[in-house]
ZAVEX-480898 format. One record per residue (C-alpha): x, z, y. Coordinates in steps of 0.02 Angstrom, whole numbers, padded with zeros to 5 digits, always signed. Layout:
N
XZY
...
END
This chain:
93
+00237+06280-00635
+00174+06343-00786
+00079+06273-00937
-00016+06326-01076
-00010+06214-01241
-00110+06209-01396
-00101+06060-01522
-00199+05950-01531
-00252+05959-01335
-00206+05923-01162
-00122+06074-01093
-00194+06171-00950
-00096+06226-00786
-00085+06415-00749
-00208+06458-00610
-00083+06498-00452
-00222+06568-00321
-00405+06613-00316
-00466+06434-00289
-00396+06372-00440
-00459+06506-00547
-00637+06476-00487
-00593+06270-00549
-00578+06354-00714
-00406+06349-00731
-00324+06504-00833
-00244+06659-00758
-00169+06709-00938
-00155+06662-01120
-00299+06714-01178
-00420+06614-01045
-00308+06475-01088
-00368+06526-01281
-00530+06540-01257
-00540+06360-01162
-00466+06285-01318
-00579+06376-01438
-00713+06311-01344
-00637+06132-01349
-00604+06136-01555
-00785+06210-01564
-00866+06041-01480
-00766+05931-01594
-00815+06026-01742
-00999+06069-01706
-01066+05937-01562
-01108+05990-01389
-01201+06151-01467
-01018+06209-01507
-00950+06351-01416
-00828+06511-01442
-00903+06693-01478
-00742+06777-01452
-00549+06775-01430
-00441+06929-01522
-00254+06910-01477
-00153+06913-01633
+00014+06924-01608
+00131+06882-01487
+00317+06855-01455
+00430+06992-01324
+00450+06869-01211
+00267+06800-01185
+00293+06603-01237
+00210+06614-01391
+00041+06705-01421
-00083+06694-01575
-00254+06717-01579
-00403+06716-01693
-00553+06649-01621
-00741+06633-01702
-00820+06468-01638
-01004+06410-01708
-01155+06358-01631
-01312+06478-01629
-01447+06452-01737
-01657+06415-01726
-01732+06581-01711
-01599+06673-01698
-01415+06715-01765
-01274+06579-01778
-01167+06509-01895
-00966+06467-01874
-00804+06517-01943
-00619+06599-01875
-00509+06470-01810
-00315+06536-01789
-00253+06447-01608
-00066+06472-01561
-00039+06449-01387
+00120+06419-01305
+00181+06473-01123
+00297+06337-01039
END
């Protein structure tokens, strides 16, 4: 079975079939990335916290390792939003 990690949070089960992908598990690293973004983006901001976009980095030959810049914020009254980059390293087990 395989597992994606990213410190500080649980880590999230590969999606194996079609019913666990519509659960919300991950089919790849970068859904897994995007699930954490949107994770560090709650505890930083509050339930208005969520993840713009993903942009894989880097990555190793093999596939464990993968790095990715995110940009989480929260949107803002009348328009526009406000965040920062957040660098997430995700690991394949």
């Amino acid at each position: 079975m395989t597992y994606y990690e990213c410190r500080p949070f649980q880590k999230l089960r590969k999606a194996t079939d079609a019913e666990e992908q519509y659960r919300g598990l991950p089919v790849d690293a970068k859904e897994a990335a995007r699930i954490f973004a949107n994770r560090l983006a709650r505890k930083k901001y509050g339930q208005k916290g969520y993840c713009y976009h993903v942009r894989l980095d880097s990555w190793t030959q093999d596939g464990s390792v993968h790095h990715f810049e995110a940009f989480i914020g929260y949107d803002l009254p009348g328009g526009g939003c406000q965040g920062r980059n957040e660098w997430l390293t995700v690991l394949t087990r």
